[in-house]
C-alpha positions in Angstrom: 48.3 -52.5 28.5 46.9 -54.4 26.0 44.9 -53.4 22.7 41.7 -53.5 24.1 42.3 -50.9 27.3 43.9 -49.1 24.5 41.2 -48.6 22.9 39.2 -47.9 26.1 41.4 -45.6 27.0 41.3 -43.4 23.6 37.5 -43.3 23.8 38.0 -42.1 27.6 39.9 -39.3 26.4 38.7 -38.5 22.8 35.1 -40.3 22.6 34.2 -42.2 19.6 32.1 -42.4 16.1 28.9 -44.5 15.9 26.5 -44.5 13.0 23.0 -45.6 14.0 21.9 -47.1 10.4 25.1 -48.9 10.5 24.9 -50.3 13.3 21.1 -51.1 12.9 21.8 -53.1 9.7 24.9 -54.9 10.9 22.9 -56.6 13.8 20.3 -57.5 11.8 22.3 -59.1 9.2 23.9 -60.8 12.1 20.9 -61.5 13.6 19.4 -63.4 10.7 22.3 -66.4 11.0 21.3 -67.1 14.4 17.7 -66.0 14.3 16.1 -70.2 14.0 18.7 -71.8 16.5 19.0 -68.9 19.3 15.5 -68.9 19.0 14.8 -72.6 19.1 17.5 -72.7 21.9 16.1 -69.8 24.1 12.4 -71.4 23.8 13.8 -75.4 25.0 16.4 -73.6 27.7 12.9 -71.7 29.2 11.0 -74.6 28.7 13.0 -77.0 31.2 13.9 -74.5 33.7 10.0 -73.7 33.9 9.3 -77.2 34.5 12.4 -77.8 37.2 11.5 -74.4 38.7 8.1 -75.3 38.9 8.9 -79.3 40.2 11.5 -77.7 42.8 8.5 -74.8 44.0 5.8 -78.5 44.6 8.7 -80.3 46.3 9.2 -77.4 49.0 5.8 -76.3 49.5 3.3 -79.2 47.7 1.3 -79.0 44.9 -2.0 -77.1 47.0 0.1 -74.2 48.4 1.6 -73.6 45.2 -1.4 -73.5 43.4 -3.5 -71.0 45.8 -0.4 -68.6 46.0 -0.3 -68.1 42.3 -4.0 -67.9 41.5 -4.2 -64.2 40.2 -5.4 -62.2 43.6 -2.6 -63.8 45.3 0.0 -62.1 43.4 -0.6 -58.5 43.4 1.9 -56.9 45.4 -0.8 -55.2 47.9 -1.7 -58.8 49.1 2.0 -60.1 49.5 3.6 -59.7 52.6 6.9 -57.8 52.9 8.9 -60.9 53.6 7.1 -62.5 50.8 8.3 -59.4 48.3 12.3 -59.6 49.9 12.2 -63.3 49.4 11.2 -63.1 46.0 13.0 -60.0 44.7 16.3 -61.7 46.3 15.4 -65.0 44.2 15.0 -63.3 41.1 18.3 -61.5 41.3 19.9 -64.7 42.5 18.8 -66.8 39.6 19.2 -64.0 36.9 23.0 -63.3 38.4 23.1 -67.5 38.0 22.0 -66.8 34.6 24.2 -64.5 33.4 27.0 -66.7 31.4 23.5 -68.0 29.2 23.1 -64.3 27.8 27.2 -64.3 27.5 26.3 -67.4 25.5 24.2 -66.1 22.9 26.5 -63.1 21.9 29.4 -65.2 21.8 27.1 -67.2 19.1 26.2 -63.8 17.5 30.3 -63.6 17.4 30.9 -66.6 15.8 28.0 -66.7 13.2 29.7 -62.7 11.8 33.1 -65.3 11.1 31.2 -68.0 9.8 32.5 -69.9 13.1 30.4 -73.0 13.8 28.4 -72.8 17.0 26.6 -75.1 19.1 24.6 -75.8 21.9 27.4 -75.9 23.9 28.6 -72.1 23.1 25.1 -71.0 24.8 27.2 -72.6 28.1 30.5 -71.8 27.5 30.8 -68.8 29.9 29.4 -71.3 33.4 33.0 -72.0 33.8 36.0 -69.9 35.4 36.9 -67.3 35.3 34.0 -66.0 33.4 31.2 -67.5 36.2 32.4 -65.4 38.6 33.0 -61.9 37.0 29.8 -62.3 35.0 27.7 -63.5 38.9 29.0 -60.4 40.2 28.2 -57.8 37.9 24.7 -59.0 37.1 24.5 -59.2 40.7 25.5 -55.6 41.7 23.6 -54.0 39.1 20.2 -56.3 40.1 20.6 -55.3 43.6 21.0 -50.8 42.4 18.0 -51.7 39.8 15.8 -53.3 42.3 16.4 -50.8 45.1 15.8 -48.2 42.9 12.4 -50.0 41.4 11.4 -50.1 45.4 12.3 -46.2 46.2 9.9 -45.6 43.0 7.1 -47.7 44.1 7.0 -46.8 47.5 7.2 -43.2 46.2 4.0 -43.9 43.7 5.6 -42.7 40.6 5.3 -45.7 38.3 6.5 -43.7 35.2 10.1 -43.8 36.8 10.2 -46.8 37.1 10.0 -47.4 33.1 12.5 -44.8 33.4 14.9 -46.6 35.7 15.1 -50.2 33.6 15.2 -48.3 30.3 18.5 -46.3 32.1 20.1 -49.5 33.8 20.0 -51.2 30.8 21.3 -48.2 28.4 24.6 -47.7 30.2 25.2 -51.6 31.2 24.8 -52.7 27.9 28.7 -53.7 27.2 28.9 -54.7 30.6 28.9 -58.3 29.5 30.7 -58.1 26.1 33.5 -56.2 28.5 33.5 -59.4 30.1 34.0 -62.2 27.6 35.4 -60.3 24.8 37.8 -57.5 26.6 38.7 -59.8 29.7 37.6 -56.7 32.0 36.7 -57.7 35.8 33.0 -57.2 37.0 33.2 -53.7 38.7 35.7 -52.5 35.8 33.4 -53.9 33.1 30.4 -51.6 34.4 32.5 -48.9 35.2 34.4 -48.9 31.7 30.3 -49.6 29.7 28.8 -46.4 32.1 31.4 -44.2 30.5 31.4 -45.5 26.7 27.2 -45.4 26.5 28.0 -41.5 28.6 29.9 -40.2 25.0 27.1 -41.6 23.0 24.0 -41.9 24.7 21.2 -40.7 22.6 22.1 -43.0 19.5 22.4 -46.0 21.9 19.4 -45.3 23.2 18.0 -44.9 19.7 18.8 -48.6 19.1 18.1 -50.1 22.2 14.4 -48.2 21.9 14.0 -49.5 18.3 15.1 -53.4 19.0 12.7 -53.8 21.8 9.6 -52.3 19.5 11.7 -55.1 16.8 11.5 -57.7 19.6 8.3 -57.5 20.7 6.9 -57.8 16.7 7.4 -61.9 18.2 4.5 -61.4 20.4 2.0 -60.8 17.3 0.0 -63.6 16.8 1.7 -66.6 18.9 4.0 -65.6 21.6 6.2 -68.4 21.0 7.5 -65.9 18.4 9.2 -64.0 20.6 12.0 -66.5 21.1 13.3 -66.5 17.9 13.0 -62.0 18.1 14.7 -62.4 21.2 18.3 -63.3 19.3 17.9 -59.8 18.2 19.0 -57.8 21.1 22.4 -60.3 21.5 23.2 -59.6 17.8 22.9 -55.9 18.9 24.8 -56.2 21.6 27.1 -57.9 19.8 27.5 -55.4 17.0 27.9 -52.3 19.5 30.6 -54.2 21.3 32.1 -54.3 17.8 31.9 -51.1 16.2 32.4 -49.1 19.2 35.5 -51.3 21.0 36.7 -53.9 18.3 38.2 -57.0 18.8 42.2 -57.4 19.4 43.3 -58.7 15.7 41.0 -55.5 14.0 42.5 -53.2 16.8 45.5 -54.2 16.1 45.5 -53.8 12.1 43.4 -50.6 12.0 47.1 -49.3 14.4 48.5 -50.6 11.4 46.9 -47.9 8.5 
């Protein structure tokens, strides 16, 4: 067993420490080394895939279907189809799964700025390769297909509070799915197993900080809502931190055995 399912396995049994202001000032002091090239990164990334997304959409169904299905009245759920909503709910958690390794990306940069590591534009897609692809695809996956049948329960049930409820929830206790992944080498199903029963010993102060980065992220839509991209970094830095004060990284682990 290695130190990192140590670890694991003394929260498991004995839980774990985790101070809110620290942990709220360590992301942001991370945050603020990768704050102008996340940012800059997130906004070109979004940019291009709008445009290929967009070109791929006019190739399949030409440039007049497109445009009368997303005029405003066309895309309220009560005038789309069934189909239609499968289709598209299936595409979203498709591409998002496909996306994955990008977020992996930015909190590996969030890693390397705390060392003073350089990083590139090639760290934001280090994680599209094996075995990280895979693991990453399938967790993202899973957890997309609970959310959204979950989301559709809600709606047809007519309760749309829950369903602020339900992505607020989903995203509390996967939050170190991903850092599980990349940083403590955990497979997809034992990665959101292992981050459901951290966030269980300590859910009120990570729900604390996930509430108050989101009201910090969305300061970037004030004004010009380009400024959201360079908030955005934000949440990786956080999730970044969390990884870090709650798990620890092999070498720390490994000296704090030491004391």
């Amino acid at each position: 067993m290695n130190t990192t399912q140590n670890r694991i396995e003394r929260i498991k049994n004995n839980g774990y420490e985790v101070d809110f202001g620290t942990v709220f000032n360590h992301a942001f002091e991370n945050y603020k080394k990768i704050a102008l090239y996340g940012g800059l990164v997130l906004f070109v990334f979004f940019f291009l895939l709008s445009i290929v997304a967009f070109g791929v959409i006019i190739a399949i169904f030409g440039s007049a279907a497109t445009l009368e299905f997303l005029k405003p009245e066309n895309l309220r759920p009560e005038a789309l189809s069934l189909n239609i909503l499968l289709i598209i709910s299936a595409v979203s958690i498709l591409i998002g799964s496909s996306l994955s390794p990008f977020t992996a990306g930015l909190i590996k940069m969030a890693y390397c700025a705390e060392r003073d590591e350089e990083f590139h534009v090639s760290t934001m897609f280090e994680f599209f390769k094996a075995p990280y692809f895979k693991e990453l695809f399938i967790a993202t996956l899973l957890v997309s297909i609970v959310s959204s049948t979950l989301s559709a329960i809600i709606d047809y049930a007519q309760i749309p509070i829950l369903g602020f409820v339900n992505t607020l929830t989903v995203n509390l206790f996967t939050i170190l799915m991903i850092p599980l992944i990349i940083f403590g080498k955990l497979k997809a199903v034992q990665a959101i197993e292992t981050s459901l029963m951290i966030v269980s010993k300590q859910p009120l102060i990570l729900l604390g900080l996930i509430v108050v980065s989101v009201l910090a992220v969305t300061v970037g839509l004030i004004g010009c809502c380009i400024g959201i991209f360079f908030t955005i970094p934000f949440m990786y830095s956080l999730y970044y931190v969390i990884y870090s004060e709650i798990i620890g990284f092999d070498t720390e682990i490994e000296q704090e055995a030491t004391i």
